[in-house]
N, C-alpha and C positions, 0 to 999 in steps of 0.2 A: 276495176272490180266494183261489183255492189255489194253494198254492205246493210244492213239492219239492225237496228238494235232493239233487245230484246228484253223484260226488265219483268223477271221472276218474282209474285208478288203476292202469296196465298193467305187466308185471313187466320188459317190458327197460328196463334202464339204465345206456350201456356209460361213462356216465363215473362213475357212485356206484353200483356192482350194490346192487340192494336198497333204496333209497332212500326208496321208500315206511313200508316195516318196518324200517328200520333204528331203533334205540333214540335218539330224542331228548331231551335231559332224562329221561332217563330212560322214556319212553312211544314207542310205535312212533308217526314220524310222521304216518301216515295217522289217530293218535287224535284229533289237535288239531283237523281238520274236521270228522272225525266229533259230534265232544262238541261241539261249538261249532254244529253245524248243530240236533244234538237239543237244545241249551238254548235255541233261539233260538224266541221266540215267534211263529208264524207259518209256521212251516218244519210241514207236517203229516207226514212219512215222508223217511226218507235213505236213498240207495241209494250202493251202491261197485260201478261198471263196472270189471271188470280182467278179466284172461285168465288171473291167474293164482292158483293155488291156495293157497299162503301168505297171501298179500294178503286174499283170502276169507276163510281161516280167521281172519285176524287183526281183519278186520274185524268180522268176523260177533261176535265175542268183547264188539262193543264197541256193539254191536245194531243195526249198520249193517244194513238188506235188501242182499243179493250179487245183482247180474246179468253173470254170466259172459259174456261178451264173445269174439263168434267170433273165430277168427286173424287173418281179413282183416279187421277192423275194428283189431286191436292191433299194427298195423306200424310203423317207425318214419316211416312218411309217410299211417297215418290219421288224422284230421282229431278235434277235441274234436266238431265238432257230429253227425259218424256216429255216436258210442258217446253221446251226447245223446238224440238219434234211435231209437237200437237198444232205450233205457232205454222209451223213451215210446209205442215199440212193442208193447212186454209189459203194457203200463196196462191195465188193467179202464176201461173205460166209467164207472163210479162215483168213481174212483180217479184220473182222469186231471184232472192240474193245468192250470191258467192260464195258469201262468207255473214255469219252471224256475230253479232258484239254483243254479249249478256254483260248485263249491269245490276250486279244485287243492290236491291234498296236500301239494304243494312249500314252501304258503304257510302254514306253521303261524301266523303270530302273528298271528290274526284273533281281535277280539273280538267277542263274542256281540252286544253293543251295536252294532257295526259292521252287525253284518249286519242285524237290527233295524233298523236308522237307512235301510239302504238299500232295504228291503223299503216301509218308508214311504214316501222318496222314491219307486219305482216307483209307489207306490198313485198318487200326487200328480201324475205325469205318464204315465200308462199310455194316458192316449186320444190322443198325441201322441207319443210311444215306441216304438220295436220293443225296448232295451236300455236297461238300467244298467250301468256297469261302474265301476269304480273306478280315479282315476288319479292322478297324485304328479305336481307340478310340476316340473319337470326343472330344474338346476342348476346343469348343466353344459355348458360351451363346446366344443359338436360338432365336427366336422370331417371331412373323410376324407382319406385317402391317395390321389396321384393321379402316378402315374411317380416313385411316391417323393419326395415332397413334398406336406406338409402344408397342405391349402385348409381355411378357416374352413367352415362350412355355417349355424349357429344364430347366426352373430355376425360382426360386423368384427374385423379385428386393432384391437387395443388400445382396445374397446371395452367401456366399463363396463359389467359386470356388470348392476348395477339400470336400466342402459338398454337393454338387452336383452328384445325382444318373449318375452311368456309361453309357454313349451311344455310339454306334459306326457307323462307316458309311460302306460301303459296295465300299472298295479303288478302285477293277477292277484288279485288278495283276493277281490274279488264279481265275480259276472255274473249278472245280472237279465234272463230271456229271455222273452218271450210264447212261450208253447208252437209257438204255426202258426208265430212266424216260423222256431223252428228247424225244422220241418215241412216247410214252405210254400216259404219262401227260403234253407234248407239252412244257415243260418247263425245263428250264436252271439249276433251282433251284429243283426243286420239293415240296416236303410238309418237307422235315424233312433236313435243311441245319446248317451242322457244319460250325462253326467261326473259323476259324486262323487267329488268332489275328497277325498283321504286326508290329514293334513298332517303326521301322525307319522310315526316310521321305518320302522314294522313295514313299511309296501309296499316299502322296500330290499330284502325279505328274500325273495329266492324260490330256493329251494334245487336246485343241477344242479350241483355240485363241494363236495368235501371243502372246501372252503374256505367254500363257502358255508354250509355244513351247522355249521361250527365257529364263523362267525360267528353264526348264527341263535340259535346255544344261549346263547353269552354275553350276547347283547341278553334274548334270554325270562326269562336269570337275573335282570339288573339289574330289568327289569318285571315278573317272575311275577306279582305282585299286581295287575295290571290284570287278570288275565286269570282267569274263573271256572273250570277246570279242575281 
């Protein structure tokens, strides 16, 4: 199969302006997907959707292909599978993949092996799949607020932990897409989406505050060495 990757990457963002290109470890965030998608065996061409022009040039720097993204696709209420869409629009007939790998920039600490491992998986279950995605088994004891008082949701009160049914969250590291479903059923996921299960930290790490942003760096420090960058 042929595969693309694809690496969603628009320039508002009113709670970290600049978050994409901001300097992480030292490198603009959007490098870690970048270089991670071009070392990954299997990935034949990356592209970075964004609206906006820094983002581009930074990109382009790091031999990302740029597809400028109309305004009405980069709103803060358009959707990842439009600017999916808008990418596989512009495909040459020759060119035109299988299957899509979107990579958000937010999720720097993706290894190369990660996504490898998940492109396999896809091979393995494609005739029974619309999706891969990757997901972290959850840990914690949910709840909501309701008149101002706290209801359990994922658990009983004073219910142990290890006797608590399995949940997981949907981390953001891979998504493994059949081209038509984004197409066809206008979505990312489709109707029938496999788990790859993550069991490291790195799917904690999905960056939308200064806070997040300052945690991410100190985990990347402690593991740099996993990571071929």
């Amino acid at each position: 199969m042929k595969y693309i990757a694809i690496i969603p990457a628009r320039g508002g963002s009113k709670r970290l302006p600049g978050k994409n290109i901001k300097l992480f470890c030292g490198k603009p965030l959007i490098y870690y997907s970048i270089i991670a998608a071009a070392k990954s065996i299997g990935i034949s061409n990356v592209f970075v959707s964004t609206d906006d022009e820094k983002i581009a040039t930074v990109a382009k720097e790091y031999g990302a292909n740029i597809i400028m993204r109309p305004v009405e696709l980069a709103s803060d209420t358009s959707t990842t599978t439009s600017a999916l869409q808008h990418v596989l629009s512009k495909m040459q007939p020759g060119d035109y993949p299988n299957a899509v790998i979107t990579l958000q920039p937010t999720n720097p600490l993706r290894k190369i092996s990660l996504i490898e491992s998940a492109i396999r998986i896809f091979e393995q279950q494609k005739e029974n799949v619309d999706s891969v995605i990757t997901v972290s088994e959850n840990k914690c004891k949910l709840g909501k607020i309701e008149n101002g008082l706290f209801e359990p949701v994922s658990y009983s009160l004073e219910q142990r932990s290890q006797d608590i049914s399995k949940l997981y969250f949907e981390n953001g590291l891979i998504y493994i897409t059949k081209s038509e479903v984004i197409q066809k059923k206008e979505s990312v996921f489709g109707e029938k989406i496999y788990p790859f299960i993550t069991e490291d930290l790195f799917g904690d790490v999905d960056i939308d505050t200064l806070q997040d942003f300052e945690l991410g760096e100190l985990i990347f420090n402690k593991y740099k060495n996993e990571f071929n960058f």
